[in-house]
Gaussian input, Z-matrix of N, CA and C with variables (Angstrom, degrees):
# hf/3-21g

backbone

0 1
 N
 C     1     B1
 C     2     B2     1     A1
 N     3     B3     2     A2     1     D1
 C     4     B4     3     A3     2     D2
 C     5     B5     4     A4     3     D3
 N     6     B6     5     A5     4     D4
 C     7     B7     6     A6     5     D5
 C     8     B8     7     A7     6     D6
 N     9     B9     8     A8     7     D7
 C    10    B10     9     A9     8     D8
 C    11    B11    10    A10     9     D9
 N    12    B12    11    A11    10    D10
 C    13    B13    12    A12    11    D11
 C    14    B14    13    A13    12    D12
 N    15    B15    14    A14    13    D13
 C    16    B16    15    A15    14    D14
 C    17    B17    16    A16    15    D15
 N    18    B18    17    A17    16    D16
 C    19    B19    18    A18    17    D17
 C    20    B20    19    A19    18    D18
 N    21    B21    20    A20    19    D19
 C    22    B22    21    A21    20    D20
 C    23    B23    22    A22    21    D21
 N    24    B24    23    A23    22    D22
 C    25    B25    24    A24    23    D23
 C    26    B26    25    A25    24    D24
 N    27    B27    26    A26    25    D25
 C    28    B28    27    A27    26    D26
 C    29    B29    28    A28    27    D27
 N    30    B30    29    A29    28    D28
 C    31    B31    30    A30    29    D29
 C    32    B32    31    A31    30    D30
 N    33    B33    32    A32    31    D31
 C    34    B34    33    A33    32    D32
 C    35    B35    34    A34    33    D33
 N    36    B36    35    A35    34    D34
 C    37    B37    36    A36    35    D35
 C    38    B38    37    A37    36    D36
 N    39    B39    38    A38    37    D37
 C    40    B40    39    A39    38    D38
 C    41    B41    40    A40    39    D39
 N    42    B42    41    A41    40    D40
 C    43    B43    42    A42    41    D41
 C    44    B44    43    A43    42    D42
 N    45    B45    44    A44    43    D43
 C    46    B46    45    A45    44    D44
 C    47    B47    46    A46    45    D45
 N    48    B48    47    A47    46    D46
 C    49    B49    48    A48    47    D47
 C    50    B50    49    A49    48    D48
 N    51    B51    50    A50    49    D49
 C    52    B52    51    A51    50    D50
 C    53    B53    52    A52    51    D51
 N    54    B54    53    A53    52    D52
 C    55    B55    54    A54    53    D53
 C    56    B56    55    A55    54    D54
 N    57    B57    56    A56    55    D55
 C    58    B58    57    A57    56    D56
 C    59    B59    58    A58    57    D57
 N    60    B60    59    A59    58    D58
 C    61    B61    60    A60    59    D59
 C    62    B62    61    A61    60    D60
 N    63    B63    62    A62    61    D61
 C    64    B64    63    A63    62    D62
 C    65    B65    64    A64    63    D63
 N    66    B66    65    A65    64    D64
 C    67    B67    66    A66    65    D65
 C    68    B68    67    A67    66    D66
 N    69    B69    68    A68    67    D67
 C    70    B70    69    A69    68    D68
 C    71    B71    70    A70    69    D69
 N    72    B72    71    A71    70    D70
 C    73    B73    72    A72    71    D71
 C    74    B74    73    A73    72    D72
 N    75    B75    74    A74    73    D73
 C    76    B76    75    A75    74    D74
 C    77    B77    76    A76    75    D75
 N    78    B78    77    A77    76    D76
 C    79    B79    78    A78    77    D77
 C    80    B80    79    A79    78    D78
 N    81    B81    80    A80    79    D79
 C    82    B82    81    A81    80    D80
 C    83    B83    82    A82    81    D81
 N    84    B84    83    A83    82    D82
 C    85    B85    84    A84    83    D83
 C    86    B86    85    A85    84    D84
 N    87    B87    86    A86    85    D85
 C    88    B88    87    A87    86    D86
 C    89    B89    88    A88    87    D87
 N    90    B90    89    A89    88    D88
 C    91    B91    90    A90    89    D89
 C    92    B92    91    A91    90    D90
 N    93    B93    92    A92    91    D91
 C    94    B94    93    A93    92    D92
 C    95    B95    94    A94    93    D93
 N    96    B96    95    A95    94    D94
 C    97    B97    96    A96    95    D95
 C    98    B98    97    A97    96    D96
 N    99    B99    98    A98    97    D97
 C   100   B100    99    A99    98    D98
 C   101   B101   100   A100    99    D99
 N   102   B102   101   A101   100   D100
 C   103   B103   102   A102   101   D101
 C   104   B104   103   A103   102   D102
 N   105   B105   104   A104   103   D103
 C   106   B106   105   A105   104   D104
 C   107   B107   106   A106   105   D105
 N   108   B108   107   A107   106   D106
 C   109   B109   108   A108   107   D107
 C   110   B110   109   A109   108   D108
 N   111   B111   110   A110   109   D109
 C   112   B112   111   A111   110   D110
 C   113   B113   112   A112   111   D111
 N   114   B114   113   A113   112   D112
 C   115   B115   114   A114   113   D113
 C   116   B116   115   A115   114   D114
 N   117   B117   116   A116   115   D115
 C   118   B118   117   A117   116   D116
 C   119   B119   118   A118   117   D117
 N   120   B120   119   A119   118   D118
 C   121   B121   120   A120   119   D119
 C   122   B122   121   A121   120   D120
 N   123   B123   122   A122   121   D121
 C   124   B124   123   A123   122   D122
 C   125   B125   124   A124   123   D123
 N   126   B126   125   A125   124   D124
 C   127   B127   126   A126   125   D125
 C   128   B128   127   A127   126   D126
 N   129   B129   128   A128   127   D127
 C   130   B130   129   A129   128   D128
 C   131   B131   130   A130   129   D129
 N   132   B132   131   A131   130   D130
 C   133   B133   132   A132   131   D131
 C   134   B134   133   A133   132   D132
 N   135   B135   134   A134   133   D133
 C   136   B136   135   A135   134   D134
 C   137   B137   136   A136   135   D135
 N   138   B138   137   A137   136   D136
 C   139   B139   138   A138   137   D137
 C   140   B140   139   A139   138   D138
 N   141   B141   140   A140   139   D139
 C   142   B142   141   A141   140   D140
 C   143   B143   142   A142   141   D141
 N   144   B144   143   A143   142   D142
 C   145   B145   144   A144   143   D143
 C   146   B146   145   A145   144   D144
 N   147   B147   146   A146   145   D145
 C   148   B148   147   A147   146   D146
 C   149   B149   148   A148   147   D147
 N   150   B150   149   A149   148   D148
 C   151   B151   150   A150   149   D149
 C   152   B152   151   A151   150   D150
 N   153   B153   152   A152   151   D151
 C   154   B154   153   A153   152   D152
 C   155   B155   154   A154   153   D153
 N   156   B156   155   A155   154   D154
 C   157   B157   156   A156   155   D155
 C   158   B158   157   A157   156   D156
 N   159   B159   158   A158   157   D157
 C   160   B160   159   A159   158   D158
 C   161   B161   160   A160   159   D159
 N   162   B162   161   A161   160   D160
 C   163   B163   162   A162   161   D161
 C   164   B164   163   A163   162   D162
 N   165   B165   164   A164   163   D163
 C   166   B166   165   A165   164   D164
 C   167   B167   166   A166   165   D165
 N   168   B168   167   A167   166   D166
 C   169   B169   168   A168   167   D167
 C   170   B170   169   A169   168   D168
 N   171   B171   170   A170   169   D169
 C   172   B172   171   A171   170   D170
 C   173   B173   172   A172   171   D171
 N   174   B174   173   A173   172   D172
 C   175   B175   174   A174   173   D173
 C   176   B176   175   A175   174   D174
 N   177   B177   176   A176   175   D175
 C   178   B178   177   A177   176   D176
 C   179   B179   178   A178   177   D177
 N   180   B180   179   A179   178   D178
 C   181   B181   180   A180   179   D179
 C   182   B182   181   A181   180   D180
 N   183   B183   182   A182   181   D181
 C   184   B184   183   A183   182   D182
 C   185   B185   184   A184   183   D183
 N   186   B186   185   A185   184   D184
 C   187   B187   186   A186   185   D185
 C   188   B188   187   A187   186   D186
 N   189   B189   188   A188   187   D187
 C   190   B190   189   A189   188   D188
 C   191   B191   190   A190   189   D189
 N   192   B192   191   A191   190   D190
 C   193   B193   192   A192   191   D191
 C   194   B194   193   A193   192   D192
 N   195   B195   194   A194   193   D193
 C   196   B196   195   A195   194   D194
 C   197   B197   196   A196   195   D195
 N   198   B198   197   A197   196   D196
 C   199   B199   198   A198   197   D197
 C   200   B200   199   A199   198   D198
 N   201   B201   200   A200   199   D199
 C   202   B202   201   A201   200   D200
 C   203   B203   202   A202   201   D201
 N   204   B204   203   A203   202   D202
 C   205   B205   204   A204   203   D203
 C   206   B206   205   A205   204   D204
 N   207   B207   206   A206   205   D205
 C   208   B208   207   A207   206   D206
 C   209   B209   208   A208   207   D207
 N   210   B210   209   A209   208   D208
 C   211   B211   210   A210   209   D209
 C   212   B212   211   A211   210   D210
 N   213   B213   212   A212   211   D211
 C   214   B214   213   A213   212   D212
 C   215   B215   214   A214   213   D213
 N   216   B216   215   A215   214   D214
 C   217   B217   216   A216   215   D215
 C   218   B218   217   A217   216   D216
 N   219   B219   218   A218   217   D217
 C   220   B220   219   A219   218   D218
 C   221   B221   220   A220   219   D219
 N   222   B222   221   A221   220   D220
 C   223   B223   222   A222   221   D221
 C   224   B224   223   A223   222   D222
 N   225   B225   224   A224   223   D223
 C   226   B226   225   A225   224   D224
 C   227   B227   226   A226   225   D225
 N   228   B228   227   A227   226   D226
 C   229   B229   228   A228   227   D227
 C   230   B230   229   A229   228   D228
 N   231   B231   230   A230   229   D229
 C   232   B232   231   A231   230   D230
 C   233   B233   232   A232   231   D231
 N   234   B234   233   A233   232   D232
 C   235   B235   234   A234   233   D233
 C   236   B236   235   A235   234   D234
 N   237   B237   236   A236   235   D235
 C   238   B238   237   A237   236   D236
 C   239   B239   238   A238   237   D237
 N   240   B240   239   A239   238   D238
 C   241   B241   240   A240   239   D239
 C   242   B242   241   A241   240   D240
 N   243   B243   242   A242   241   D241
 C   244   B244   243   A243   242   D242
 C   245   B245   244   A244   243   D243
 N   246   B246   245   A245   244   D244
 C   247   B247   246   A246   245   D245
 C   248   B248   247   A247   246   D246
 N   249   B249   248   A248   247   D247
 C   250   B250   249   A249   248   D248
 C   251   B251   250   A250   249   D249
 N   252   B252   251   A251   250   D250
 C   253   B253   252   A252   251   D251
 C   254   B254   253   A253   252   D252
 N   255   B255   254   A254   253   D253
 C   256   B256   255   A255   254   D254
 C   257   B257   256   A256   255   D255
 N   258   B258   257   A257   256   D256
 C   259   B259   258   A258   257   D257
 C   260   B260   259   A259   258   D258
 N   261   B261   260   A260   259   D259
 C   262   B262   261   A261   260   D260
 C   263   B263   262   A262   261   D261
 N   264   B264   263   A263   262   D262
 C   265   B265   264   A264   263   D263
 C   266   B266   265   A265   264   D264
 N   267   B267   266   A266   265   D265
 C   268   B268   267   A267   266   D266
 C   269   B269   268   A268   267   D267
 N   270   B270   269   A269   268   D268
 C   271   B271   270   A270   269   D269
 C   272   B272   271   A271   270   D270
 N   273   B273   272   A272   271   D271
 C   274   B274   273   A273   272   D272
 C   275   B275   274   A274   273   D273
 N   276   B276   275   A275   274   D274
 C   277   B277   276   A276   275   D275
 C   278   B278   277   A277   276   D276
 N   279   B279   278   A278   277   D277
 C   280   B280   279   A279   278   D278
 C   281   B281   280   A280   279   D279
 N   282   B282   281   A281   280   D280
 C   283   B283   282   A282   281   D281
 C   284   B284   283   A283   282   D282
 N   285   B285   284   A284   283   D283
 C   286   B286   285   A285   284   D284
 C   287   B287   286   A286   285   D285
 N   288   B288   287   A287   286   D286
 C   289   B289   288   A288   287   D287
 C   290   B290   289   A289   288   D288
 N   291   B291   290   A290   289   D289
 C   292   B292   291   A291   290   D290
 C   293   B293   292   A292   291   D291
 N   294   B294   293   A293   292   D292
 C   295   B295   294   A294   293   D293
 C   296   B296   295   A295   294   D294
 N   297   B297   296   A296   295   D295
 C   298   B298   297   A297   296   D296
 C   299   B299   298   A298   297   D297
 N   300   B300   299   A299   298   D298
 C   301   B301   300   A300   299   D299
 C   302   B302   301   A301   300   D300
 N   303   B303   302   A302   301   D301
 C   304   B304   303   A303   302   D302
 C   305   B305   304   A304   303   D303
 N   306   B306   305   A305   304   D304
 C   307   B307   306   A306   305   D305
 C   308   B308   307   A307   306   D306
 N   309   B309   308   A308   307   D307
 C   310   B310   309   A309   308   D308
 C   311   B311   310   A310   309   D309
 N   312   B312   311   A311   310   D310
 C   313   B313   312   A312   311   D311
 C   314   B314   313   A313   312   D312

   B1=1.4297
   B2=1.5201
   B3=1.2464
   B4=1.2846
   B5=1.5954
   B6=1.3751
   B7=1.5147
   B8=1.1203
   B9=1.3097
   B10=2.1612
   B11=1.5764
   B12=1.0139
   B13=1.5102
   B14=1.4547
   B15=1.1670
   B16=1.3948
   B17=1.7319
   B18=1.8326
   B19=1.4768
   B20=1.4921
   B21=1.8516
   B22=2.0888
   B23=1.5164
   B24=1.4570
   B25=1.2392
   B26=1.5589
   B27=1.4238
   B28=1.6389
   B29=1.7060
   B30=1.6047
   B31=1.6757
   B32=1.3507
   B33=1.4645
   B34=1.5114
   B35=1.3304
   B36=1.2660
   B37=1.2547
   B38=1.4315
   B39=1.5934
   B40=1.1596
   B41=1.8262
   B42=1.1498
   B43=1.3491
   B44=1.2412
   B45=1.6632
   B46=1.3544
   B47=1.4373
   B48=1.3582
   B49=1.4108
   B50=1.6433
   B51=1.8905
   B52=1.3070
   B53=1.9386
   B54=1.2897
   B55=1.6378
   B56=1.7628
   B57=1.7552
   B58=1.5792
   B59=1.4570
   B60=1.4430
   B61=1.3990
   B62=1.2660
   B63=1.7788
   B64=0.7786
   B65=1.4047
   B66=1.8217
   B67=0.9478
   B68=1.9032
   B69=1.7501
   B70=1.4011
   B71=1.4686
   B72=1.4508
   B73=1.5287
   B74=1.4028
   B75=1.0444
   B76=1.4821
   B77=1.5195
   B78=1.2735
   B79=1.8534
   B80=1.4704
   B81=1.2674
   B82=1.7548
   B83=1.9261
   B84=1.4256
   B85=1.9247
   B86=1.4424
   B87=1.1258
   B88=1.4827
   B89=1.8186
   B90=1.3346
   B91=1.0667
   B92=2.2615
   B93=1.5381
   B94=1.6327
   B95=1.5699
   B96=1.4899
   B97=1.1423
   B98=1.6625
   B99=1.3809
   B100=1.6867
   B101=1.5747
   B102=1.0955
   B103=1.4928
   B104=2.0000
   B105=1.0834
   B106=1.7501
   B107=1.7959
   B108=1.3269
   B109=1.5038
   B110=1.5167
   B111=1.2438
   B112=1.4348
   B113=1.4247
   B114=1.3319
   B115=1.2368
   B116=1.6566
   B117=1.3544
   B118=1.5832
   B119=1.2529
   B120=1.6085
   B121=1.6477
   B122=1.0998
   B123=1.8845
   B124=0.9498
   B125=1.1519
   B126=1.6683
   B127=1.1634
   B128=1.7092
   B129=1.4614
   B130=1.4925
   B131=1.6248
   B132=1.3922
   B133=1.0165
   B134=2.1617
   B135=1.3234
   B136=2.0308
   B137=1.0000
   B138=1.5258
   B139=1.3183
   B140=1.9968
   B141=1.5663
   B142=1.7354
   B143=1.5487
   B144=1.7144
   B145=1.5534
   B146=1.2435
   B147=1.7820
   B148=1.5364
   B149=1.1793
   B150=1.3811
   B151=1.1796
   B152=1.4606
   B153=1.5023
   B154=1.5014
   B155=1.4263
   B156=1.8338
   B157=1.7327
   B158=2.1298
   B159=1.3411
   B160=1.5932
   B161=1.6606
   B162=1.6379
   B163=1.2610
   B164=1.6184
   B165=1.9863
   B166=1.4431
   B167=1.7102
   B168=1.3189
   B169=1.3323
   B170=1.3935
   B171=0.9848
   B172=1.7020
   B173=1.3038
   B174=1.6253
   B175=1.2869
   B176=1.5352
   B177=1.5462
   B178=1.6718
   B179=1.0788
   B180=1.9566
   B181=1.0805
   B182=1.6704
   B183=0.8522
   B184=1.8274
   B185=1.1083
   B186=1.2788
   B187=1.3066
   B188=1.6855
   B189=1.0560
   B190=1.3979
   B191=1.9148
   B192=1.5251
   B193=1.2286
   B194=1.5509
   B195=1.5060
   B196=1.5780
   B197=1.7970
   B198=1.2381
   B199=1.7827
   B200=1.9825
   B201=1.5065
   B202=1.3747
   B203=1.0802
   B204=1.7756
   B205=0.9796
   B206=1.9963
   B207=1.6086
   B208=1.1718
   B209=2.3660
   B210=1.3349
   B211=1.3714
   B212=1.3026
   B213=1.5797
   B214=1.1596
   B215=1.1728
   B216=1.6152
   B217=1.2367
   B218=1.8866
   B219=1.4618
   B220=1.0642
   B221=1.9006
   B222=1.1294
   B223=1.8335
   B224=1.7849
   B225=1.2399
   B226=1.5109
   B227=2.1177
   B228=1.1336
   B229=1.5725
   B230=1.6097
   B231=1.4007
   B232=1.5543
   B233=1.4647
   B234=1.8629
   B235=1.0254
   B236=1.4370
   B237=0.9766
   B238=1.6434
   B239=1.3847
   B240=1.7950
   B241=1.3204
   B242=1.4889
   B243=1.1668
   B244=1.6274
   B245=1.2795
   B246=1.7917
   B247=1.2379
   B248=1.7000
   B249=1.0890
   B250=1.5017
   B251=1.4098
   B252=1.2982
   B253=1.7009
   B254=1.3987
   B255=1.1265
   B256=1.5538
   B257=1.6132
   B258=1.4052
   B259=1.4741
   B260=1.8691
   B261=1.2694
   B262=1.1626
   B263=1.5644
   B264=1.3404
   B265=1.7111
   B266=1.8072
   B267=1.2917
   B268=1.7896
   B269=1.3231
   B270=1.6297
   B271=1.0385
   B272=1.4162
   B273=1.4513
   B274=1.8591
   B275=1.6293
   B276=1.4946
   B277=1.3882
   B278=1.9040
   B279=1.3102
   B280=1.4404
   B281=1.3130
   B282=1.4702
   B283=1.2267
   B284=1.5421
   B285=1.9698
   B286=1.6426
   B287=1.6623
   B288=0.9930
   B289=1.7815
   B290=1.9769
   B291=1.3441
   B292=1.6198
   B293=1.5474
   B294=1.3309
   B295=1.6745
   B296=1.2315
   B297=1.2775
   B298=1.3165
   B299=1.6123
   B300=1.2519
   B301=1.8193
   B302=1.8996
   B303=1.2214
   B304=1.5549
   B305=1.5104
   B306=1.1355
   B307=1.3354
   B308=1.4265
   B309=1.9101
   B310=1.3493
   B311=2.2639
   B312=0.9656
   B313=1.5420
   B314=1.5838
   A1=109.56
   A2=125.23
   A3=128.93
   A4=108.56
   A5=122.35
   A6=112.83
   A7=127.29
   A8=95.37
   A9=119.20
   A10=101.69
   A11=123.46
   A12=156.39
   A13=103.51
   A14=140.17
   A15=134.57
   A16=134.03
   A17=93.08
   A18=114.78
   A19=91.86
   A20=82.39
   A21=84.61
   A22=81.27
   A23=147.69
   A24=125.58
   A25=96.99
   A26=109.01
   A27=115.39
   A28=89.04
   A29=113.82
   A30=95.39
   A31=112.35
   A32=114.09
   A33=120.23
   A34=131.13
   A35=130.77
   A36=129.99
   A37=91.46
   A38=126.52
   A39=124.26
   A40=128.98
   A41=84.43
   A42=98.03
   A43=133.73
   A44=107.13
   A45=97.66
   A46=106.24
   A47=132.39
   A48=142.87
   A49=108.59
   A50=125.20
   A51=122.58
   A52=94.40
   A53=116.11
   A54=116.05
   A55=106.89
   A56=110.76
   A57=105.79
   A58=85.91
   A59=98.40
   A60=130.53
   A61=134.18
   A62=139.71
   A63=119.65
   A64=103.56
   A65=120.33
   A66=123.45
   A67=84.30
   A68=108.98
   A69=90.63
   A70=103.27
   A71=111.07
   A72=116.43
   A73=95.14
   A74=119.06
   A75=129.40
   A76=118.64
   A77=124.07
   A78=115.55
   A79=106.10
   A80=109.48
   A81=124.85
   A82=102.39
   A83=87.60
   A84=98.36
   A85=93.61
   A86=132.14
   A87=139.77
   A88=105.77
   A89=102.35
   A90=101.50
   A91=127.92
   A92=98.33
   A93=82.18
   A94=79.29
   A95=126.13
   A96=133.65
   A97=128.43
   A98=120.68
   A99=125.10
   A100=94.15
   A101=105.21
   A102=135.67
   A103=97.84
   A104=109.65
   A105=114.12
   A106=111.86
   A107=114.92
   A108=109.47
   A109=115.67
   A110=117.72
   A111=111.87
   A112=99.92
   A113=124.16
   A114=142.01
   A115=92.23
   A116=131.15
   A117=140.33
   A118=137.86
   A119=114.02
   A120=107.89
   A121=154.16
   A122=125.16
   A123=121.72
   A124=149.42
   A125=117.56
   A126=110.02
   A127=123.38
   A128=133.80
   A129=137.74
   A130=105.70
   A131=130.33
   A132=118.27
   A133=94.46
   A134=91.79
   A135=77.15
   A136=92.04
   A137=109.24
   A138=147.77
   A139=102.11
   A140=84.05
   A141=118.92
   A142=88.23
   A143=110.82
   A144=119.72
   A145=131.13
   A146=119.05
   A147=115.10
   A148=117.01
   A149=135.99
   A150=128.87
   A151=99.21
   A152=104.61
   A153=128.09
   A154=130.10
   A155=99.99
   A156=118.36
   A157=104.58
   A158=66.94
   A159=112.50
   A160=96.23
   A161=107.01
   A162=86.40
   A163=152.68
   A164=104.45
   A165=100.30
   A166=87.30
   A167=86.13
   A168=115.11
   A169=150.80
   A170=164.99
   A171=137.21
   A172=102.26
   A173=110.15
   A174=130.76
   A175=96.90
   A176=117.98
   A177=119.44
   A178=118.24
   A179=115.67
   A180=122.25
   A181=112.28
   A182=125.36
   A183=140.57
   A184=110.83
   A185=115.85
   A186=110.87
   A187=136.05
   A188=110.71
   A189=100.82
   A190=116.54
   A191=103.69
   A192=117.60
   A193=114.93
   A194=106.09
   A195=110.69
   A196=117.66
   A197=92.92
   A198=89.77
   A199=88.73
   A200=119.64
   A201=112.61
   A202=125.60
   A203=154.85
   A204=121.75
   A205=65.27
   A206=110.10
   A207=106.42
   A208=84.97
   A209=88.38
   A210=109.36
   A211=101.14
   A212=119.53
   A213=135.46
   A214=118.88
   A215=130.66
   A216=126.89
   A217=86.45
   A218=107.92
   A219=134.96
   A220=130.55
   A221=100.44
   A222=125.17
   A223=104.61
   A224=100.79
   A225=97.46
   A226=96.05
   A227=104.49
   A228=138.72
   A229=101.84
   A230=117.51
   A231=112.29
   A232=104.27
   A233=119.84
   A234=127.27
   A235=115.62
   A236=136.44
   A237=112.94
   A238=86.06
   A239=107.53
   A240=128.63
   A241=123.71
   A242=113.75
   A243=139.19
   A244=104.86
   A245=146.42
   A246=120.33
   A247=128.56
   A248=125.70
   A249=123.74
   A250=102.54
   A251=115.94
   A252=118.62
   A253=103.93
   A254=129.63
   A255=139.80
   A256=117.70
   A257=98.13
   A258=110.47
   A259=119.89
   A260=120.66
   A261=130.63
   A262=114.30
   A263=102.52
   A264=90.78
   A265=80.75
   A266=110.74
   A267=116.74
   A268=91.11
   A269=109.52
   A270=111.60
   A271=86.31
   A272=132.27
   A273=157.05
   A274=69.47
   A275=124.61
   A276=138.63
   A277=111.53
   A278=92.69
   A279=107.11
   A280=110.71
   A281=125.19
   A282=141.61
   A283=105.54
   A284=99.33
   A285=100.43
   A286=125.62
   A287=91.74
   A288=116.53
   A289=109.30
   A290=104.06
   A291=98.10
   A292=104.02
   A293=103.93
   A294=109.12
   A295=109.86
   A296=122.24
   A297=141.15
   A298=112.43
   A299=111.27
   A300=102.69
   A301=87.57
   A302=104.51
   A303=128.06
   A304=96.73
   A305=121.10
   A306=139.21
   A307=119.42
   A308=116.57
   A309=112.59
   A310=86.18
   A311=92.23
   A312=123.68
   A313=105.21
   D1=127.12
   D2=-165.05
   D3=-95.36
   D4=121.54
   D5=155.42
   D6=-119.61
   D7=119.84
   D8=-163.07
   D9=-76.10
   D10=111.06
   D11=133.74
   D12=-35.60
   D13=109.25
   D14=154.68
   D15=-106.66
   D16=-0.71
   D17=-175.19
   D18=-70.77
   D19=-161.84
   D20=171.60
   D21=-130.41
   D22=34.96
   D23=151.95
   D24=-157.51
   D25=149.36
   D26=-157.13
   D27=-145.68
   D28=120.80
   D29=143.24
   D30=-109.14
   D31=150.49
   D32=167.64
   D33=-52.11
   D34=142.37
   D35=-163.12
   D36=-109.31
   D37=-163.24
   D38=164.97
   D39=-99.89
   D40=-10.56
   D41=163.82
   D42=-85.11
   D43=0.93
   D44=173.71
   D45=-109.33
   D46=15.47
   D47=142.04
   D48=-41.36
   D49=-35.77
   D50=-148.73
   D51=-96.07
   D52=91.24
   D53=157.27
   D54=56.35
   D55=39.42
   D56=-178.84
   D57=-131.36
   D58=165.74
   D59=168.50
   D60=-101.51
   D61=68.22
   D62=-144.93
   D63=-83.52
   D64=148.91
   D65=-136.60
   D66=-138.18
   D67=110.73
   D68=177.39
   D69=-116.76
   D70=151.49
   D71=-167.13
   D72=-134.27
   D73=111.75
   D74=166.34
   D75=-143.76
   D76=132.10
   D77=161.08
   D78=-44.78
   D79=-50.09
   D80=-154.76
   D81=-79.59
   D82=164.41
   D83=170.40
   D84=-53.51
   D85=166.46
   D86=152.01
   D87=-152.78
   D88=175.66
   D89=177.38
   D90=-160.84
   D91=150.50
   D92=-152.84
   D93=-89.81
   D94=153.74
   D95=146.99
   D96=-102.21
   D97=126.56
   D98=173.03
   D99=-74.35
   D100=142.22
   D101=176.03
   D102=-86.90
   D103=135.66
   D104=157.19
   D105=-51.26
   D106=161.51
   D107=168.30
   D108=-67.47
   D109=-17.57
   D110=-164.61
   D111=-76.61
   D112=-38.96
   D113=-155.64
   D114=-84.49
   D115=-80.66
   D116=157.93
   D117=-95.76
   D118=85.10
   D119=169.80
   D120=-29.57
   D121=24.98
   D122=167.59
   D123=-31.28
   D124=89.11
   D125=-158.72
   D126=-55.92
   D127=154.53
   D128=175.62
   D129=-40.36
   D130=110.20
   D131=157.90
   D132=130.49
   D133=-11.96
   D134=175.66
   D135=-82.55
   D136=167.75
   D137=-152.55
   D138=-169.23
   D139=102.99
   D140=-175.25
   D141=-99.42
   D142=94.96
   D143=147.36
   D144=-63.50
   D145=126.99
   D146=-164.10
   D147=-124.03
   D148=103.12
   D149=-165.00
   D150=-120.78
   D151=131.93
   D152=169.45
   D153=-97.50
   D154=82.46
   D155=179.44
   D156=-33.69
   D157=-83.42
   D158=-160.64
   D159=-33.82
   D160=159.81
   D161=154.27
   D162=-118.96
   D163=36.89
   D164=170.58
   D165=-99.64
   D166=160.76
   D167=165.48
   D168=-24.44
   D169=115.23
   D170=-162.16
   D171=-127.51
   D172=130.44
   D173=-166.97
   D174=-109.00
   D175=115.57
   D176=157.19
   D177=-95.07
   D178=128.93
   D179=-178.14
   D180=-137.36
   D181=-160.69
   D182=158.15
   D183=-91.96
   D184=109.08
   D185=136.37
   D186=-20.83
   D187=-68.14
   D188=156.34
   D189=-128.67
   D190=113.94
   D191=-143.77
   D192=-66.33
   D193=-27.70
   D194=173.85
   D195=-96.60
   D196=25.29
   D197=171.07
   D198=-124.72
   D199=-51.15
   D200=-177.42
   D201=-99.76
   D202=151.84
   D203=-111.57
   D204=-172.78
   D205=130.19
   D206=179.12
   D207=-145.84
   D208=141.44
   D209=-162.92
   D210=-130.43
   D211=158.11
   D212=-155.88
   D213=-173.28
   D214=-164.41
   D215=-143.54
   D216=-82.99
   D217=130.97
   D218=178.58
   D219=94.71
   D220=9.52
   D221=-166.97
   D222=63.39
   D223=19.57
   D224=174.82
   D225=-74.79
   D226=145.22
   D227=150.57
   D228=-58.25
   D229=89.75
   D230=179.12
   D231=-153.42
   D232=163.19
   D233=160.52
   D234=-63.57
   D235=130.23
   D236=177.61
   D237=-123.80
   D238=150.24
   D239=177.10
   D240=-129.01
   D241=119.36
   D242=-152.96
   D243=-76.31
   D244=96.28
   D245=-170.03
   D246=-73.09
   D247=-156.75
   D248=-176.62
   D249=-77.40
   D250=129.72
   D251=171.95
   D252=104.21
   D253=-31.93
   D254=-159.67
   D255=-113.51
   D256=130.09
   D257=179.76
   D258=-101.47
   D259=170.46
   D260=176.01
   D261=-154.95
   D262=169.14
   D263=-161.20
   D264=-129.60
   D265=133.94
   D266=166.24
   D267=-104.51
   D268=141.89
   D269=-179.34
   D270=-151.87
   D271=148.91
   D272=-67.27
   D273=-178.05
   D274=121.65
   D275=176.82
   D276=-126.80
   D277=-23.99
   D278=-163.44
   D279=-159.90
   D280=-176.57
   D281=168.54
   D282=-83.14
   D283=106.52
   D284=-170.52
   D285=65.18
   D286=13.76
   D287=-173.81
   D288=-113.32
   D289=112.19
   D290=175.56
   D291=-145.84
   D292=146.51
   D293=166.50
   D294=-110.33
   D295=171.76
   D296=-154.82
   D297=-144.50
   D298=102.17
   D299=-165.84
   D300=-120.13
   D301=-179.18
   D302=157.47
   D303=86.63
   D304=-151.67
   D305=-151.15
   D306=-69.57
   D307=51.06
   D308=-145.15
   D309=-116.59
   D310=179.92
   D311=-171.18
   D312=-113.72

């Protein structure tokens, strides 16, 4: 089940961990933000699907960047940005710990 984002900045709720697609549609850059655990309990093991309608860009980051920790192609600590047409899946490794695979920049 897809939920379309049309802002240019989104944080995840916990429900969109449950079998959705979040779906961002913007002309402009936009961007998804991970929440800290304190803030959203994502349990170890969701996996927040990101698909980029629109056509600026979508940048995944932390919310707050030195407590949560989002990783990507190479175990580098980075924003990674999803281009137009292309999805990626963050998926929950640890406590405040996520990687970032598929269709990223």
């Amino acid at each position: 089940f897809p939920v379309t984002i049309a802002g240019t900045t989104y944080t995840v709720v916990l429900a969109d961990g449950l079998n959705k697609i979040i779906t961002m549609d913007n002309a402009s850059a936009n961007a998804l933000k991970i929440p800290t655990d304190a803030s959203v309990a994502f349990p170890v093991g969701t996996v927040l699907n990101v698909y980029c309608k629109g056509a600026g860009t979508t940048t995944i980051s932390a919310v707050t960047s030195g407590t949560t920790t989002i990783t990507s192609a190479g175990a580098v600590a980075a924003s990674p940005t999803v281009a137009t047409k292309k999805a990626a899946s963050c998926v929950k490794i640890a406590a405040n710990s996520w990687i970032v695979v598929g269709g990223i920049a």
